[in-house]
PABA-801704 format. One record per residue (C-alpha): residue in one letter; x, y, z. Coordinates in pm, whole numbers, plus 50000, padded with zeros to 5 digits. Layout:
! PABA-801704
AXYZ/...
END
This chain:
! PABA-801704
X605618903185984/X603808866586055/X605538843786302/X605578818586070/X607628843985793/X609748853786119/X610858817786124/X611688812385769/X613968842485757/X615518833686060/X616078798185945/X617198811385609/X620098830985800/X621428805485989/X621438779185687/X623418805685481/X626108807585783/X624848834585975/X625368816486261/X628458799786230/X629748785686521/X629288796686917/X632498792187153/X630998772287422/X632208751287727/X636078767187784/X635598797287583/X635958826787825/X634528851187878/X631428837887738/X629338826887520/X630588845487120/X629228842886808/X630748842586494/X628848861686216/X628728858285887/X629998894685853/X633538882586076/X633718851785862/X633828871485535/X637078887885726/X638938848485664/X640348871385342/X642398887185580/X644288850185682/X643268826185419/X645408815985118/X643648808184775/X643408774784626/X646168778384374/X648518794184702/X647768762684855/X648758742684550/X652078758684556/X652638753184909/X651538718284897/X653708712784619/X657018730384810/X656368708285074/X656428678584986/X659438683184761/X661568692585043/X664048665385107/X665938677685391/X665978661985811/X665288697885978/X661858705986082/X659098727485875/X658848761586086/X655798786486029/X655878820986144/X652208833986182/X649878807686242/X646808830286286/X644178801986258/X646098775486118/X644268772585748/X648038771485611/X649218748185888/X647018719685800/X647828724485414/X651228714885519/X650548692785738/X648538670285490/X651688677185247/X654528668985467/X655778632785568/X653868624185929/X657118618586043/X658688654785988/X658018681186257/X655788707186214/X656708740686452/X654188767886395/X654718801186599/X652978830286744/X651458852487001/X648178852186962/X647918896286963/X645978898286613/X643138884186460/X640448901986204/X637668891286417/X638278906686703/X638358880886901/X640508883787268/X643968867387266/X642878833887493/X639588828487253/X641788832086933/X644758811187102/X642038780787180/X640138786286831/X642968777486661/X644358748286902/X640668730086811/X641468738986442/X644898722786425/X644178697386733/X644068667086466/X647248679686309/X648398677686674/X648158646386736/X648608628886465/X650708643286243/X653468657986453/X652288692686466/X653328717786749/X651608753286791/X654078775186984/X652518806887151/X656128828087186/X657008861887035/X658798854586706/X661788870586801/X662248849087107/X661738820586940/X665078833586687/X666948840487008/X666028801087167/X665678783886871/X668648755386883/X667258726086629/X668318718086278/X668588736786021/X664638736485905/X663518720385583/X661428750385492/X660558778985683/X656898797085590/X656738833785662/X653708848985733/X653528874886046/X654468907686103/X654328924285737/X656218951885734/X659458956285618/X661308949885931/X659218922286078/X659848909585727/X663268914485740/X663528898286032/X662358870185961/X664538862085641/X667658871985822/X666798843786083/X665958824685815/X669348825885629/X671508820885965/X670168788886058/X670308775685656/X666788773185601/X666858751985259/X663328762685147/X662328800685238/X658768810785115/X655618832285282/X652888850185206/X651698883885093/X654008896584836/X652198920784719/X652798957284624/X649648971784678/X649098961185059/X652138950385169/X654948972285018/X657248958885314/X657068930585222/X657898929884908/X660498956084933/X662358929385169/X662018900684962/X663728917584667/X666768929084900/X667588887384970/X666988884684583/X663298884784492/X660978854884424/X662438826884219/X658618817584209/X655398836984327/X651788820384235/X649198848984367/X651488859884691/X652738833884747/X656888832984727/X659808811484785/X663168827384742/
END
């Protein structure tokens, strides 16, 4: 193969997102690359456009004082939907511990990937990322009653279980997540119907 054909294929790669981004400056341990092969893995964290529709739209019809809590933050795509949603005013807690992502990456690159994702949301519209195990955060939480509380961590049925039985004893007024779906997460959906099932559900995305 020419030099010159070397180039153009090479150039061809990185124009169609082969290489995405590099963590640079305070990513340890080094240098990483994200492929395009890893960013077809978003599926695994991303809601669709109509999800994010519905979410917008359960947002900003809550009307309630008490904060907006998210369980699972993963990279934040959900996070900024409601952020942009939400009043600038109303607090934004998202929470979790960093252990999972479907790229692989370690727990300190994922936990400062996402922190430059949401860092705008940060700081300007009253955004918080919490690194804490979910079910400390149950066992400190002492605020309001929260506006609307987003599930979207552990997904099994117990996690999920969890999660709506902290929901219900501090009076969430809006209780939604994601992934209610049969096929991949049984557990999930098994524990939604025991607090009553969906009143709503656009793709996998519920509120109770």
């Amino acid at each position: 193969m020419c030099k010159v054909t070397k180039k153009l294929i090479q150039r061809l790669f990185r124009c169609a997102g082969y290489e995405v981004r590099k963590f640079r400056d305070k990513v340890p341990p080094a240098e990483r690359q994200i492929t395009l092969g890893q960013l077809a893995s978003l599926e695994f964290g991303e809601i669709t456009i109509e999800e994010a529709r519905f979410l917008g739209d359960l947002v900003r019809c809550v009307s309630s004082d008490g904060p907006i809590i998210e369980i699972g933050t993963l990279f934040g795509w959900s996070t900024r939907i409601m952020a942009l949603a939400k009043p600038v005013e109303k607090e934004l807690i998202t929470v979790d511990m960093f252990v999972w992502n479907p790229w692989d990456l370690s727990s300190e690159e994922h936990q400062w990937l996402t922190g430059k994702i949401l860092a705008d949301a940060a700081s300007k519209l009253h955004v918080r990322q919490v690194v804490m195990d979910k079910n400390k955060f149950y066992e400190e939480y002492k605020g309001p009653a929260p506006a609307l509380m987003f599930l979207d961590a552990g997904h099994d049925y117990e996690e999920t279980r969890r999660d709506l039985e902290f929901a219900k004893r501090v009076h969430a007024r809006v209780i939604c997540g994601h992934d209610y779906n049969k096929t991949d997460w049984p557990g999930v959906v098994q524990a939604v119907d025991e607090f009553g099932g969906p009143k709503e559900c656009v793709g996998s995305l519920w509120v109770l």
